[in-house]
Backbone as numpy.savetxt, mean C-alpha at the origin, in Angstrom:
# Nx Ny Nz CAx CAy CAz Cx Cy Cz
3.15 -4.76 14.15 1.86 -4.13 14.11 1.30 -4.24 12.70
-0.28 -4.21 12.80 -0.49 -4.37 11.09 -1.82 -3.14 11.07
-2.18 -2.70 10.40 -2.86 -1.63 9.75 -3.32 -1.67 8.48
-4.61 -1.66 8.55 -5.40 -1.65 7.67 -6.21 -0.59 7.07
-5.77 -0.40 5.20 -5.83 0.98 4.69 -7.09 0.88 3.63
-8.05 1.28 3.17 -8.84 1.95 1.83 -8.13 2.22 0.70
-7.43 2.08 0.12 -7.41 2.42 -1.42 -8.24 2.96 -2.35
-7.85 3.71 -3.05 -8.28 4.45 -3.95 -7.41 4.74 -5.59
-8.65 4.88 -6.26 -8.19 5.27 -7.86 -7.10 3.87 -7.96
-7.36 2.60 -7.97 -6.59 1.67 -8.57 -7.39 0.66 -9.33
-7.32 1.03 -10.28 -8.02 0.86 -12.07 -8.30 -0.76 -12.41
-6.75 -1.84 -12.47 -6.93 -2.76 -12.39 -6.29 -4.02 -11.41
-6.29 -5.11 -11.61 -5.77 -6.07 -10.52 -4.49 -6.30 -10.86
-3.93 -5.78 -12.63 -2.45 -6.25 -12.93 -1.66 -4.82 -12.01
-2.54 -3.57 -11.93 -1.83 -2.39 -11.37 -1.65 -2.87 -9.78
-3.07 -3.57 -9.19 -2.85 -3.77 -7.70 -1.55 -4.67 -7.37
-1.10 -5.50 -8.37 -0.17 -6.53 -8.34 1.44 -5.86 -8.11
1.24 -4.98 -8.98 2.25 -3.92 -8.89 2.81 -2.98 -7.95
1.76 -2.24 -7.41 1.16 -1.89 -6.54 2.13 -2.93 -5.01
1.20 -3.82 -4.77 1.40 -4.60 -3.63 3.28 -5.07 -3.68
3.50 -5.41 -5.02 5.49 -5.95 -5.12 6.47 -4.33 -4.68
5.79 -3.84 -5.22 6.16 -2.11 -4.80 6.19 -2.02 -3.46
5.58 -2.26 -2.91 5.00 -2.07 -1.23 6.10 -3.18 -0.14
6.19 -3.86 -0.56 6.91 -5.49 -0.18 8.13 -5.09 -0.34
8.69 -4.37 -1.06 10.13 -3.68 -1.04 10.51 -2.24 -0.51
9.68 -1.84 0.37 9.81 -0.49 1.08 10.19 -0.81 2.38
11.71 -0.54 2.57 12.17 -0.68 3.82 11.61 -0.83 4.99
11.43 -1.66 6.26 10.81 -1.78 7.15 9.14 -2.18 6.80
8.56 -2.65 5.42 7.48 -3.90 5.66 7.81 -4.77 5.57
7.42 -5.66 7.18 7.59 -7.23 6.67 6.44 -7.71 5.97
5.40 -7.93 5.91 4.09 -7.98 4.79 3.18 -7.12 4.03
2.65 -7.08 2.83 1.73 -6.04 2.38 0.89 -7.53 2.12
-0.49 -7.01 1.89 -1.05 -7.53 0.88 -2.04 -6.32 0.25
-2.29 -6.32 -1.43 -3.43 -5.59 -1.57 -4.40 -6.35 -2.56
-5.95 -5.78 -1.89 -6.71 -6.48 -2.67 -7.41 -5.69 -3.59
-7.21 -5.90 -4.62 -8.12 -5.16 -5.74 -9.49 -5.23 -5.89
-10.27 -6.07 -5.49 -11.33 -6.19 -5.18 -12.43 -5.59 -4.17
-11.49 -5.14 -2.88 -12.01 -5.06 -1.41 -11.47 -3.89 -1.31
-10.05 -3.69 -2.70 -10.11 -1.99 -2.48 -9.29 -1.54 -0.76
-8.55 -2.55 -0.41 -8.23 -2.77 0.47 -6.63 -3.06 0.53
-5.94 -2.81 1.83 -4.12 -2.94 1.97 -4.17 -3.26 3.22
-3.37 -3.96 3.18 -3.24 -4.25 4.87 -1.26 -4.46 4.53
-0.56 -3.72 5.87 0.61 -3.56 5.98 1.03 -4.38 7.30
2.00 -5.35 7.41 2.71 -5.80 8.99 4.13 -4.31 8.56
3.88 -3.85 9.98 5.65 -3.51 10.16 5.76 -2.84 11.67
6.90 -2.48 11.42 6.99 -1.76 12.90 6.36 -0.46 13.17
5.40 -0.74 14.61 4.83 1.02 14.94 5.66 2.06 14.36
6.59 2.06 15.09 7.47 3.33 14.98 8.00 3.47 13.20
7.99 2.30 12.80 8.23 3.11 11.03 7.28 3.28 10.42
5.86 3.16 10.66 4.72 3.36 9.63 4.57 4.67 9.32
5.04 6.27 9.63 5.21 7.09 9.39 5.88 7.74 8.36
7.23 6.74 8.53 7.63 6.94 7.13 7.08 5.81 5.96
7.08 4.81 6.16 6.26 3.89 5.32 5.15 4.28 4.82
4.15 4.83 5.20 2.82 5.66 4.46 3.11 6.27 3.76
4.30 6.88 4.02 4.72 8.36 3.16 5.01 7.60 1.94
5.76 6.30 1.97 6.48 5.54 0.58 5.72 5.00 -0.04
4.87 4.31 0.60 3.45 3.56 0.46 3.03 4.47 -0.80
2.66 5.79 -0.32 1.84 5.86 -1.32 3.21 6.50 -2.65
4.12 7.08 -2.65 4.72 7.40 -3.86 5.25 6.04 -4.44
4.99 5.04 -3.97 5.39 3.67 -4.75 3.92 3.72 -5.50
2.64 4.03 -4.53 1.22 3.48 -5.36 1.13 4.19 -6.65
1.91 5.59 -6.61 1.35 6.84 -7.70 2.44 6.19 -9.03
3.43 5.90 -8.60 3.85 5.25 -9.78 3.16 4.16 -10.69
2.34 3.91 -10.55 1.90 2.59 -10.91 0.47 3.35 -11.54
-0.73 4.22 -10.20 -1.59 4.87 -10.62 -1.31 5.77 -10.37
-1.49 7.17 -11.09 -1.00 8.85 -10.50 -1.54 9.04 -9.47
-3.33 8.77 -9.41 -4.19 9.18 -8.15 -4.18 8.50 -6.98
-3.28 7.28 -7.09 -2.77 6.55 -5.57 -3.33 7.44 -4.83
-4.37 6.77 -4.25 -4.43 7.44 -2.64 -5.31 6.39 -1.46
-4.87 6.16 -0.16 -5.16 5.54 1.10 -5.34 6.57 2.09
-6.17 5.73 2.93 -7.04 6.34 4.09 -7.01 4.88 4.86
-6.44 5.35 6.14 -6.33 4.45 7.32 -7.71 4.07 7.87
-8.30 3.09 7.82 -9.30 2.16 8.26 -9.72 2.26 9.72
C-alpha cells in the first residue's frame, strides 16, 4: 500500500534528505520518498504496519527538524 503525506516545518532539502534516509530505515517501509519542494512524502508499506510507522515517521522527522509534522493527504 502507499500513502501519501503533507509535510511540514522542513527548512531545507539537505534536512529533507535526511529526513527521507531516516524514513527508509524504519522497519516495515519498503519505499519513502520525500520531496522538499512539493512539501510532500509518499510511503510503500504494509496496511497493517502504517500505524506504527507514522508514529516513527514522524520521531525520525523531529530529529532532523523539532517541528516535524505530517498530515495524511
Amino acid at each position: 500500500m502507499i500513502k501519501k503525506y503533507e509535510v511540514l516545518e522542513i527548512d531545507c532539502a539537505v534536512c529533507a534528505g535526511k529526513i527521507e534516509d531516516a524514513i527508509k530505515k524504519v522497519d516495515g517501509v519498503k519505499n519513502a520518498q520525500l520531496s522538499f519542494i512539493m512539501q510532500t512524502l509518499t510511503v510503500e508499506a504494509e496496511e497493517k504496519d502504517f500505524p506504527r510507522i507514522e508514529k516513527e515517521i514522524v520521531k525520525a522527522g523531529r530529529k532532523t527538524e523539532r517541528n516535524f509534522e505530517m498530515l495524511e493527504l
